[in-house]
Every structure is written in C-alpha cells, then in structure tokens.
N, C-alpha and C positions, 0 to 999 in steps of 0.2 A: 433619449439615447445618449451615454455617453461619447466622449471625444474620441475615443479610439471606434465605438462603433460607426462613428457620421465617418470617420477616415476611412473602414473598411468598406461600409455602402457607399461611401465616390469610387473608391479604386472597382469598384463593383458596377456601376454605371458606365465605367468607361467601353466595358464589353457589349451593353444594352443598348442605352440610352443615345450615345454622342457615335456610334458607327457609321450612320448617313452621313455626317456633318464634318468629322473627322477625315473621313474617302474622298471629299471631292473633288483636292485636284486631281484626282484622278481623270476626269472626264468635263473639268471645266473649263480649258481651253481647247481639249478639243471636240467639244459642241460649239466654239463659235465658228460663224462663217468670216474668217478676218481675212481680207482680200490685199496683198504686198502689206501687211503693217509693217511701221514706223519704231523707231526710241521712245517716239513723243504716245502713239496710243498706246504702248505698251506699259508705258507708265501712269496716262489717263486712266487705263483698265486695271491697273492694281490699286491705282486710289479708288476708283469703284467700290474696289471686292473688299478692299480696309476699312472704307465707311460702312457697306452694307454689313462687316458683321460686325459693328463696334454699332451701329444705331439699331438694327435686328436683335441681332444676337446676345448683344451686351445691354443692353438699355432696354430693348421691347421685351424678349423673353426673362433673359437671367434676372433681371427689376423688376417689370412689373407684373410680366403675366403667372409667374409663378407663384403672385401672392394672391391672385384669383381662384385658388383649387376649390373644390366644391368638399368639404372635407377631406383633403386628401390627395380628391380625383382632381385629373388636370384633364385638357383637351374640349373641341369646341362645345362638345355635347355636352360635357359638364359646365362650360360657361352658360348654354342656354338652361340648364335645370337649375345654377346660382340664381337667374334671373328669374323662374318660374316660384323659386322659394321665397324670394322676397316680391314678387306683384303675384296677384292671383289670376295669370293665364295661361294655368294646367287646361288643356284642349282635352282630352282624356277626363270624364269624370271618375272614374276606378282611380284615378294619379292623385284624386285631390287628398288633403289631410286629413283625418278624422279629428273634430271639434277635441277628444281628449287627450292630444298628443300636446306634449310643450313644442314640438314643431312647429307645430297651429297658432299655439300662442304669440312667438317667434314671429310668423308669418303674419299672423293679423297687428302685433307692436309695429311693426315696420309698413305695414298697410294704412294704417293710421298716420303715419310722418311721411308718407309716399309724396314722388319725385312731380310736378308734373306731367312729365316726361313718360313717369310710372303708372299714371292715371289714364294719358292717353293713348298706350297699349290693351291696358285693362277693358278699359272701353269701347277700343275699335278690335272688330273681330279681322280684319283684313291685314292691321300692321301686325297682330298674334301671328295669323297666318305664315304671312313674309318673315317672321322673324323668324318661324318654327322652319320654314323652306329654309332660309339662310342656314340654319342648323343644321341639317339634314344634307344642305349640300357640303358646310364642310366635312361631314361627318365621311359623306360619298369621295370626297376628292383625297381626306387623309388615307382612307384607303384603297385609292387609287394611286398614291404614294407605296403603299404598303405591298402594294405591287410593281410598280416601278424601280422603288429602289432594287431591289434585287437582283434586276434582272439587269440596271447598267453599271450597276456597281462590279457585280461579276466579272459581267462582259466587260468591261474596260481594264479590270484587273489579268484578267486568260488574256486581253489583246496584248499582253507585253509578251507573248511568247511567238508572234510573228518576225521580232524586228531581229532576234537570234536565230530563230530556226523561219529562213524565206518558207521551207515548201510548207510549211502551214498556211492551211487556207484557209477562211472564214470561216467556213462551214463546219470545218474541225473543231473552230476556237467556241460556234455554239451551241457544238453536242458536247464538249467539254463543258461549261458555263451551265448550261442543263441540268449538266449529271451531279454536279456538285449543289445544287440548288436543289433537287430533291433530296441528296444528303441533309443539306440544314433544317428543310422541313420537315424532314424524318424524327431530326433531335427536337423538335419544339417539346412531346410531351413531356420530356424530363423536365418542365418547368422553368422559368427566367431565373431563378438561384442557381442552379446548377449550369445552366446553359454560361452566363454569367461571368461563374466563377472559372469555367472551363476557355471560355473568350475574353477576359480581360485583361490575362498576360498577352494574347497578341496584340490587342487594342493599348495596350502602355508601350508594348515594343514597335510598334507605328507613331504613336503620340508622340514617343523618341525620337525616333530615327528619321522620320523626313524630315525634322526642323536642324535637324543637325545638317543632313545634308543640303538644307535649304543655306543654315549658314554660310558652308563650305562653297556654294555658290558664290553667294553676294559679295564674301571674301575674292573669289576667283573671276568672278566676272565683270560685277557694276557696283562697287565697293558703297555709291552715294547711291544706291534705291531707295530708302527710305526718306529722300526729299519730295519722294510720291504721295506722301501722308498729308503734302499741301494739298487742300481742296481744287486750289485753283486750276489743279492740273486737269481736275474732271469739268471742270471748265470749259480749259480749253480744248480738250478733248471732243467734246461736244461742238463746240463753235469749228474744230475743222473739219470734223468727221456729216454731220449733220443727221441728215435721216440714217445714213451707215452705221453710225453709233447707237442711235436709238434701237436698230437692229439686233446690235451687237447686246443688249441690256440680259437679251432671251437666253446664253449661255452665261455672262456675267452674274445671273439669279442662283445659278444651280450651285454656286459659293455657301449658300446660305440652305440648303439644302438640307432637312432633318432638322431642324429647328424650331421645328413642331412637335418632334418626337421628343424634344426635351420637355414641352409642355406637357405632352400626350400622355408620356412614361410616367409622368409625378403619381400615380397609386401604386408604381411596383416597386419606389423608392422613396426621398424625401424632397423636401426642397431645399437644403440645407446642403446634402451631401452632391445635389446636382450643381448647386450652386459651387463648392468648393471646385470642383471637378473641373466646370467649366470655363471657371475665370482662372486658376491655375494651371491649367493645363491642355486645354482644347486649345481655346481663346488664341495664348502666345503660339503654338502649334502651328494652327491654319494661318497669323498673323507671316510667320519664319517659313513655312513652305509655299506660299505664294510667292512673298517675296523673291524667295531662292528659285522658283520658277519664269517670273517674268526675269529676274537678274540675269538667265540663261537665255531667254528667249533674246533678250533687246540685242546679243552678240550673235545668236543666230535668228533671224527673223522670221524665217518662213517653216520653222520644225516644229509649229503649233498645233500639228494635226498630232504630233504625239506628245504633247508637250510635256508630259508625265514623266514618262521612262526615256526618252533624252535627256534630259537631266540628271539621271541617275549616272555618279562616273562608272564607268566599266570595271574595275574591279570590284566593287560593291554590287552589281548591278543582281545577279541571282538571290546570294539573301534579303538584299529589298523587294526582290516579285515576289518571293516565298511570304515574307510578310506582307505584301500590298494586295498578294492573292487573299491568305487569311484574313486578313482585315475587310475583306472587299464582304467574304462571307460574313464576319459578323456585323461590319454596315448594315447587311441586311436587317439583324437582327432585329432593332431600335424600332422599327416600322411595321413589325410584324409583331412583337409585343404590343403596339399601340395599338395595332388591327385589334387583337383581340379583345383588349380593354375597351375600344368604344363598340365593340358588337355587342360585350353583355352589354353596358350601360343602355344601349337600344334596345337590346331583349328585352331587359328586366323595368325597363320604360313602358315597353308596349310597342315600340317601333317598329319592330325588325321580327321576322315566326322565330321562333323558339329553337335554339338548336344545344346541344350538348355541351355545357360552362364545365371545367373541372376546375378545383383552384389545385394548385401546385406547389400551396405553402401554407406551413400549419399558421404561422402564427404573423404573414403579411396576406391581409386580405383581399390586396390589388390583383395579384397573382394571378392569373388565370390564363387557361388553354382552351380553344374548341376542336374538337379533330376535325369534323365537319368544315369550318371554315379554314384548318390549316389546308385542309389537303385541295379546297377550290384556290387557295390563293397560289397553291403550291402548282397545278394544273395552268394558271392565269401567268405567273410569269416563265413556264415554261411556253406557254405559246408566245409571250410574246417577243421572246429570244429568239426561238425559231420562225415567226413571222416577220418581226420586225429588226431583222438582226443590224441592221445600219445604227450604230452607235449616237449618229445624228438625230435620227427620226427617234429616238429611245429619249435621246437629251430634249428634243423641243416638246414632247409630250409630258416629259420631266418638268420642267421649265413651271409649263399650265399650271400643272399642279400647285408646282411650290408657291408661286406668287398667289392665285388663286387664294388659298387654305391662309395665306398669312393675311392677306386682306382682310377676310371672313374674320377670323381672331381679332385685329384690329379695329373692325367694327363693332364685333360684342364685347371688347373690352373697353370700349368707348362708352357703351350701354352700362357695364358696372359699375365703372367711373361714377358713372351722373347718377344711379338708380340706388346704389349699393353704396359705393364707398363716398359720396358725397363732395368729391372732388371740387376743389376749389375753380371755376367756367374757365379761369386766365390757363390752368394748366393742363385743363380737358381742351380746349380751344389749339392749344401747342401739341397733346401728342398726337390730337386727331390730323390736324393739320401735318403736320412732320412726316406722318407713319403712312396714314392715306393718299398725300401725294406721291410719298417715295415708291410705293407699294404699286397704288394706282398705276404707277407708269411702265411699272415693271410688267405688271398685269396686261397693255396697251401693247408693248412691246413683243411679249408670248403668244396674244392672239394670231399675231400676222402668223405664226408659224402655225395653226388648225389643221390646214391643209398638207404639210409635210409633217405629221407625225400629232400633233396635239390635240386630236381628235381625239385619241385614243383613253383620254382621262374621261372625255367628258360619254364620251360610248359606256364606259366601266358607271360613272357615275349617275348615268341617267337610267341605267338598270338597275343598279340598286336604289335608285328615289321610285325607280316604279313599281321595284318589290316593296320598298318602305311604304309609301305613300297607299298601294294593295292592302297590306294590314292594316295598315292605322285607317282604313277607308271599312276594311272589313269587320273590324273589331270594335268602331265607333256604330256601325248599324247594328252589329247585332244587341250594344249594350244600351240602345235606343229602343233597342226591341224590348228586349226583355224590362226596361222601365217602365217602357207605356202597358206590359201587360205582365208586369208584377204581381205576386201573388201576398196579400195580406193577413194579416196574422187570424183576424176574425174571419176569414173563408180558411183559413187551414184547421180553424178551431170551430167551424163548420163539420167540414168533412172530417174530423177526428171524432165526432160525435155521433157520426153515421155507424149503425150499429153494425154494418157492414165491414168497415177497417177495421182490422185486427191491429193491437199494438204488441208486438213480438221482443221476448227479451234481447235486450246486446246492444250496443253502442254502435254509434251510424252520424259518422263525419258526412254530412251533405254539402258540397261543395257550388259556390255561388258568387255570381261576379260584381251582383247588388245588395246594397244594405240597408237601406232605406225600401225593406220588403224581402219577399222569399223570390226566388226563380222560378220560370213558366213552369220549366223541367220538372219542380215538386209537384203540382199540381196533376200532369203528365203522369208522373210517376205513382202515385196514391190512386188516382183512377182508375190505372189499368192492373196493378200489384194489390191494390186493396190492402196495404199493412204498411204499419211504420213503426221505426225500433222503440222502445219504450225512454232509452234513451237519446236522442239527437241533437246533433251540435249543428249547428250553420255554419259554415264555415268560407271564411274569404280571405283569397290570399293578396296581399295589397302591397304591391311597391309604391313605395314615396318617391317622392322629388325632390332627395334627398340621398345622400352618399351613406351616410349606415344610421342604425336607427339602434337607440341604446335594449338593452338586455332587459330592463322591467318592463322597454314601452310593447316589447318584442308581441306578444299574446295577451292581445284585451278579450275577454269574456262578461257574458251579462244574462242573465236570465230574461227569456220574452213572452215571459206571463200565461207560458200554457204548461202544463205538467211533463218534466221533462224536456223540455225544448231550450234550448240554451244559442246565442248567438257567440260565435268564437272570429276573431281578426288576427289573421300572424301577417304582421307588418314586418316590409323588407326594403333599404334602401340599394338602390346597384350595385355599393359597393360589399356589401354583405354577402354571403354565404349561406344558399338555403340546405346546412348541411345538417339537419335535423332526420338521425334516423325513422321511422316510422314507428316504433316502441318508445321511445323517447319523447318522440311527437307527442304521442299520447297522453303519456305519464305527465309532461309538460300542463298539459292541455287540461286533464283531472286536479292538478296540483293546484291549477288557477284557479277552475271552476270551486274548490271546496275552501280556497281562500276569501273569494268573492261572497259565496254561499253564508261561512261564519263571519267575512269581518265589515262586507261594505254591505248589507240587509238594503237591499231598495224601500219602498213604500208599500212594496205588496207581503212582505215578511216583517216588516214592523210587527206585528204579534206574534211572531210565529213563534213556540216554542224551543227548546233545547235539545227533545225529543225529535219535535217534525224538522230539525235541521239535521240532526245525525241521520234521521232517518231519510234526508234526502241525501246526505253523502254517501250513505249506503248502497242506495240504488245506484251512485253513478260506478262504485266499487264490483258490485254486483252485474251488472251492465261489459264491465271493464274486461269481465272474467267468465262471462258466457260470450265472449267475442265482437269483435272491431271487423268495423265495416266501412269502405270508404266509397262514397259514391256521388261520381261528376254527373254533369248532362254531356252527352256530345252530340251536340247540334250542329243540323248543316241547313243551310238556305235553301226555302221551296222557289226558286224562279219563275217562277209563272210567266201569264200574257199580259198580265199589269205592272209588269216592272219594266222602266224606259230604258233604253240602252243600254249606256251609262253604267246604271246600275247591274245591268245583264254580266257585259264582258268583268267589271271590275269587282261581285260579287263571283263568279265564275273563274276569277284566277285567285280571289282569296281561300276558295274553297280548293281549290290544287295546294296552296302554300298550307293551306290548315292539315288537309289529309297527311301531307309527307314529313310535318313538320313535328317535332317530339312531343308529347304529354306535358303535362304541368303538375300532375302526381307525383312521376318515379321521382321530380326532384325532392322529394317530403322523404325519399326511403322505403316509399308504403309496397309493402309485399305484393305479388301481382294478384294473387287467391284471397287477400283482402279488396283487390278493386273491381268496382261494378262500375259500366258507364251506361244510362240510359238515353237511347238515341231519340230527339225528336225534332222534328222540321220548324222554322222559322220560316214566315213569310213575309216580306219586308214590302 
C-alpha cells in the first residue's frame, strides 16, 4: 500500500479501531470510588493513567503485540493458532496440516529447532489443555468487552444531559442509551468500510476537541500538571492512600480501555496505518484530556462523580455532548468489529456452532459481519443498560474485563517470545516481569469489585466457554467415532463389486470430515440406496491453523485407486473466504482433477495410455453434465444406557447447538435441489 493509502486507512481506524480508547474519560473518574480526595491523589492518579498508557498502550500493544498478527489477524485467538502453527498441539485432528501443504513444511522446519519450552507443551496434554482454556477465556472476556463497551460508553455520554436538564431521570437517560444502541447495531451490516468512513469524522472531531479543551484547562486551572509525569508521585500516592489506592487501580484501569481492540481489529486494517493513528493522534489525545481533567478536578475536588462534562466550559458545553454523544456510539464500534472477527476465527477453528459469516469487502478479507451474533450482542447490551443501569456497577464489570484480557495477551505473548520469535531470556525476563506485575495488580484490584458488578463478564463468559467447550467436546467424539469406524477403500471396493450396486451416471461430491479413510455415513448410504454415481469425489472441507491459505494450495485432488473415485481437500484458513459459488466449485474442482489426471500420473497410471487418459477426462466431463450431486451425512448421537453422565448432558446440548446451528454446504454456494443429507445415528 502506498503512502497516501496507509494515511487514508489510519484516518479510517480512528472511527473503528481506537473508539473504546479514545471515550474513556468519559467514565474514568467517575467509576472510581475517591472518598474527600487531595491535590496530592489527584496528581498520584494522573501519573497512573500516564504510565499505564505509555507502558500498555505504547510499548505493549503499538510495539510489540502488533507484530504478533497471525497473518494479518491480531487478537488472543490468533495468538494461540501462531503458537499452534509453530509447535504441533492442534487438539482438533480435522485442524492438523496436510503432509502436502508448504504450511507443513513451515510447521515441521520450526519443529525441528523447537524451544524447550515448545517440546514441553507438545508433550504434555494438560499444559495444551491450559493453554487452549487460556485462549478460550480471552477470547470469552474480549467479548464480554464487546458488550460492555457499549453500553457504558453510551450511558456515560446520554448522562451529560441530566446536569442541564434536572428533570431527567435515569431512567429516561437508559431508554435513550437503548434506543440508540440498537440503531448502531442496525448499521453493522453495511460492513466496517462504510460504517468507518461514516464514523471517522466524528471520531477526529473528538480526537480534536477534548485535548483542546484539556489544554484550555491546565492553562486555566494548574498550569504545572505535568510534573505528575514524575513517577514518584504514584509513589507516594500509594504510600498515603494504602489499601484505598489499591482500590482505586479498579476505575484507574478503565484508561486503557479498548486496547485490545487495537490488537483485535489488525485483519480489518494494517499495522502500519494503526500504528500511525495511534502514536499521533490517540496517544497525545488521551495524554491532553486527562491532564485537562485532573487540572480541573485538583481546583474543584469533589466533582468527580461527573468528572467529564464539568470540565467542559459552559459555552462550548452542547457541541462537545453532541460530539461525546457521537463518539460514545462509535467507541462502540471497535469492540463490536473484533466480536466478530474472533467469532469467525472460532467458527472456522472448530470452536464455536457455526453461524452466518458475510465478508463486507471485496478486496479486505478481515471484514466481516454475523447477523446472528450482531443482534445477541445487540439484545446483551440492551439488558444490561436496563438492568444494570448504575454507571458504577457497568464500570467495575468494565474493569474485570479489561485487565483480565490484557493479562491473558501478555501471557501468550510471552509464549511467542520464547517459542516463535526467539527472544533474547534478559529481555523476555523484562517484559514478562514489567507487564505481569503491572497487569497482575490491576487484575487483584478489579476482583475485589465481583460482587458489585464484575460478575457480570465472567456470567457472559462462562456461557460461552460452556457453549465453546459443548462443540469442541461434541465435535472431538464424533470425529473419534467416525475414525475408529472408518470406512476403507477395499471394503468400499468390496461392496462396489456387489452385483447388486448399481453405479449411476452424474457427479456426487460426498462430503467427509476424515481422510485417512471414507466416513461411516458411505457405508450407510450404499447399503441401504444400493447405487453410487459413476463419478465420486470425497470430499473435505479443512481449515488450517493458519490465517489464509495460498490460491494453488486451495483444492488438493488425487485419485484413490478405484474407477472413478477421486479424493478432493478445499483447504481454508479463518481469514479466508469460503466464497466459492457452487458452479464454480465445481468447475474448480474438474479443472484440477484433469490437471492431476495429465500431468502428476501416480504409479497406478504409469502405463496408462493417451487414450485411457482422455477417456478418463471424458467421463469426469460427461459426469459433469448429466448432473452434480452434493451429499453430507447428518449425524446425530444415539445416547443410550451405556453412556456415563458426563457424556449424556454434554452430548445432549451438542445436539441442540448442532440442530439450530447453520449447515456447512450453503457456504460452498451449492443449490438446495443439488443437496442430499443422509441421516444416520452414532453411538459413542
């Protein structure tokens, strides 16, 4: 990309990306609990919120973690499949590499100069385990953010219309807050470009205007506040305050707030144009409007419950709500983009049931929308406006998260460090230490609040590890099933011999989740249908562990040594696009088979003629054009009296998540009057 396009995708992030990060003081002093504060904490707490985003913000994310992207993709989930690409503990055997991808190759170079560190994951199935939890939970807390932010972003922005108009009452402020909130979820499907380009003049017209105003403060109020930039001040902060200040860490965190969505957001933009964006322009921003904040608070001390729009002077005071309102809406936004981005990457994982991906851009792959998830998430922060409308209990649930999720990050980037990038121990030793203690304490500090509000991440996030953890429990037995009773080529070249099975003209994509074998389901199906199409492709659809997968590796094909029977892999990493019409599929799919067929001859065509090869592209031609046939298994679990609990409940909610959850065809394109699904029972 050129220089003017990296300039137009930063001014393009500002609307996305940096709207959590950007809004916070909105609602960061008045989430803490600060009981008579001083000159002296008020200045302790702005050297706080100045270190945590200068060692956060500046040095964790915009440094280092943005050159961890997984192709591309950023966010925790992509951290753990970086680390799945280079050691081999893909949990999922459908996730592993196939032997002929340069992925493979890739994966086993680097398996061979592997970390100790690398070996003793590989090794133990427990620390796998733990790591894939650790994953899983950030993955559950970002979007526990992703509904969060919304709803106090709002709400703190609609609360500046109490302090002008008394007779509004709360309640007012969060069916207002509400109703605008399902407005913006309304606008998601028009896609992050357009949303974007429509939200990024307000988001620059914010970037502006509070640090101006911030100036206009520090001028008018405490001329010397940036002698708060000595650390010493959070010192002595500490040393007066004691356990009070540790306290106080819980709304101090919410500074740094969205700072994960810079991470998260890297597949709907670059890291280049995030990077400009944010060291020029967020960074000094939030730097100039805290300042200008505490510089007002230290002359009024106790107007920290609104510490936002007090500040604001009265003549200015309506076009800054007008903009703090705006802004507050596309804050959301940043969060609710990354929602979607790690839901596919989990879908298309294997993690999460299947729900409806659209991308929203022809020629940025990250891009993507679910309606499905827009509208639960859209549902989630409207209740929790209207349940939890206390600004307080919204902030300390806030809190959880944030700390939480950067933890998490700072662990697995600890992990890349040493596994991946080879990091020098003196300076893996420094960020782990640095980052983990800072973080750790913040973490310490947020819990005490559980009980007044910060429940409510980990409620959100324990229902989606126990939907996550459902699939990936339900999906790992059934493809144990089907390996232990795989169907092999000489039993299918068996029963094709039986004078009884008719083999019937027309092409018949059979669909299968093993490849090292045929599925129960064929067997099943020839038994009780007695005919199979003269032409047959096997077919399996395989995401990697990996962000996108090149255009020749896309469609491997190979012939499996029975007349007609051909093995077909369309390979797909999360960040890819399964946007292959169902005609084109095909076409695709013949194109390869009759390239393989003339130009890579295995050992059972070594003699074959020039004749017997045209005459076998004929028939796939021929085949092609008496009709296309697409046929899955759709298998459901027999429960019986031999299966232990355990298995009972958690095979039993996999099968509700399975029925309700979309197909895995319609995304191929394939017509509905070309699909057949044969149903047959598993018994585990």
């Amino acid at each position: 990309m050129d220089r003017w396009g990296t300039l137009v995708l930063a001014y393009k992030t500002l609307g996305v990306v940096f709207g959590g990060l950007v809004t916070s003081p909105l609602y960061v002093y008045p989430s803490m609990p600060l009981k008579s504060p001083t000159e002296e904490d008020y200045l302790g707490i702005y050297s706080i919120m100045f270190w945590t985003l200068t060692l956060i913000g500046v040095v964790k994310y915009g440094s280092i973690a943005l050159k961890a992207d997984d192709q591309g993709e950023g966010g925790t989930f992509a951290l753990y499949s970086l680390l799945c690409r280079h050691m081999n503990i893909g949990i999922l055997s459908s996730n592993r590499v196939s032997s002929n991808s340069s992925l493979a190759h890739s994966m086993h170079e680097s398996t061979g100069k592997i970390s100790q560190l690398g070996k003793f994951f590989e090794s133990s199935m427990v620390a796998r385990r733990v790591l894939l939890f650790v994953a899983i939970l950030g993955m559950c807390m970002l979007i526990g953010d992703g509904i969060l932010t919304p709803a106090i972003s709002v709400l703190s922005a609609m609360d500046g219309l109490r302090a002008p108009f008394p007779s509004i009452n709360k309640s007012l402020v969060e069916a207002l807050s509400a109703a605008v909130l399902v407005v913006l979820f309304l606008l998601q499907k028009f896609g992050t470009s357009r949303v974007s380009f429509l939200f990024s003049p307000i988001m620059g017209a914010w970037t502006l205007t509070t640090p101006l105003v911030g100036i206009y403060s520090i001028i008018h109020y405490y001329p010397s506040i940036f002698k708060a930039l000595s650390p010493h001040y959070i010192v002595h902060f500490f040393w007066r305050n004691g356990k009070e200040g540790w306290l106080l860490l819980g709304g101090t965190v919410l500074c740094i707030t969205g700072s994960e969505a810079l991470f998260a957001d890297l597949g709907h933009f670059n890291r280049t144009s995030i990077q400009i964006a944010f060291l020029f322009t967020i960074y000094p921003s939030l730097v100039l409007t805290y300042a200008g904040q505490t510089a007002y608070l230290i002359r009024n001390l106790n107007d920290h419950d609104d510490g936002f729009y007090k500040f604001i002077p009265t003549k200015i005071y309506w076009p800054i709500f007008i903009i703090a309102t705006s802004a507050a809406i596309v804050a959301s936004q940043s969060l609710i983009s990354a929602t979607f981005s790690i839901i596919k990457q989990s879908v298309v994982l294997g993690y999460f049931p299947r729900v409806k991906v659209v991308h929203t851009s022809d020629n940025k792959e990250g891009e993507v929308y679910s309606p499905e998830v827009n509208y639960i998430l859209m549902v989630l922060c409207v209740a929790v406006i209207l349940i939890f409308g206390d600004g307080k209990e919204i902030g300390n649930a806030f809190g959880v998260v944030v700390s939480l999720v950067m933890l998490i990050t700072t662990v697995l980037l600890t992990l890349v460090m040493i596994i991946i990038w080879r990091t020098p121990p003196v300076l893996v030793a420094l960020y782990f230490f640095v980052f983990f203690t800072m973080e750790g304490i913040y973490v310490s500090a947020v819990c005490t609040k559980i009980l007044e509000g910060g429940w409510i991440p980990f409620a959100i996030s324990f229902i989606l590890a126990l939907i996550m953890f459902g699939w990936f429990y339900g999906r790992q037995t059934k493809i144990e099933y089907e390996l232990t009773h795989k169907m092999t080529l000489d039993r299918l070249g068996t029963l094709l011999s039986n004078p009884g099975v008719q083999r019937v003209l027309g092409l018949c994509f059979f669909y299968t989740n093993i490849q090292d074998g045929l599925t129960p389901v064929l067997g099943h199906y020839i038994k009780n249908v007695k005919s199979l199409h003269n032409i047959t492709i096997f077919t399996t659809l395989r995401y990697l562990l990996a962000s996108k997968v090149d255009p020749h590796e896309r469609i491997v094909v190979r012939k499996m040594g029975l007349k007609g029977v051909y093995g077909c892999v369309i390979q797909y990493g999360y960040a890819d696009s399964l946007n292959l019409e169902g005609d084109d599929f095909v076409g695709q799919v013949i194109e390869s088979l009759k390239v393989h067929i003339q130009d890579f001859s295995d050992g059972v065509q070594c003699g074959a003629t020039v004749a017997e090869i045209q005459a076998e592209i004929s028939d796939l031609e021929e085949a092609k054009h008496a009709g296309v046939v697409h046929i899955r298994g759709k298998t459901r679990f027999y429960i019986g009296k031999s299966c232990g609990w355990f298995d009972r409940i958690m095979l039993a909610f996999y099968e509700v998540m399975h029925n309700n959850c979309r197909s895995a065809l319609p995304a191929l394109g394939v017509p509905p009057p070309q699909r057949i699904e044969v149903g047959m029972f598993y018994e585990p």
